[in-house]
N, C-alpha and C positions, 0 to 999 in steps of 0.2 A: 445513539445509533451504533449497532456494531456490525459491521464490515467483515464475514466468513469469507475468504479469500476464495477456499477450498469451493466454492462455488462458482469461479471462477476456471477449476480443475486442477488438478493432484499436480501439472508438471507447468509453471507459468514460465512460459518463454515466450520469446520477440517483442518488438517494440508495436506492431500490429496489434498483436493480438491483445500488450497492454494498452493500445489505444482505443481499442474495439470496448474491452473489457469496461475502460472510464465513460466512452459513450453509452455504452449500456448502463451504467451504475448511474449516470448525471443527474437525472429525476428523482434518485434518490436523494441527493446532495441539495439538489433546490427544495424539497420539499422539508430542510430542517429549519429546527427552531431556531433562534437565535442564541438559547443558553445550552443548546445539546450538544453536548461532545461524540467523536469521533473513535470509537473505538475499532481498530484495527486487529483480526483473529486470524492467524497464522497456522491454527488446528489444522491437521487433513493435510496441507501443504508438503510434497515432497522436497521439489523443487522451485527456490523461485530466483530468477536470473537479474542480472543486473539492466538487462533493457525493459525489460516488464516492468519492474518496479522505476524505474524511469518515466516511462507512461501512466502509468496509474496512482504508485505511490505520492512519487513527487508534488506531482500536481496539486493531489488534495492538501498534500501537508503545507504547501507554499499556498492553497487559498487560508487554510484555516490551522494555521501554527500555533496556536494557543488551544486549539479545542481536539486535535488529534493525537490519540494517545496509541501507542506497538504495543501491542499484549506482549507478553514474555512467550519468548518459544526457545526452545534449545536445537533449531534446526541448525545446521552448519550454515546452508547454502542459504538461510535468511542473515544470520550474521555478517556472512562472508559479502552479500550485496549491500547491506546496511552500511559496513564498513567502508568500500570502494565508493559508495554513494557521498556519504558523509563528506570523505577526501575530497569528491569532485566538484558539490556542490558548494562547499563550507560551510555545512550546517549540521546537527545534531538532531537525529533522528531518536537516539534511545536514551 
């Protein structure tokens, strides 16, 4: 499965709208296989904030950490929350 963020919209901010965004996606989530990986797409993405990906990201990555994989992007501001994330939760995301 892969996961276009940008479907999400061009600028993802706050912790709502990443909670909104996950309840919206969750039917997705239940409805995988058991050997389907997780691929996460960063395309289209201008902006994505560190409480967004809080809510959305995190989560799926802490149910299914062997199967979720960050597409490569050269955004800053995915870097830049990747990095802040990594620190806070203590875990590696890329």
């Amino acid at each position: 499965m892969r996961i276009f963020l940008k479907k999400f919209g061009n600028i993802l901010t706050s912790r709502q709208a990443g909670k909104e965004a996950l309840a919206a996606f969750e039917p997705n989530l239940r409805a995988l296989t058991a050997d389907e990986s997780i691929e996460i797409d960063f395309d289209g993405v201008g902006s994505l904030t560190p409480s967004w990906a809080d809510e959305f990201l995190i989560p799926i990555f802490q149910r299914y950490p062997e199967r979720v994989k960050f597409l490569p992007t050269d955004n800053s501001s995915v870097k830049e929350t990747f990095a802040l994330l990594e620190d806070i939760h203590k875990i590696r995301l890329s």
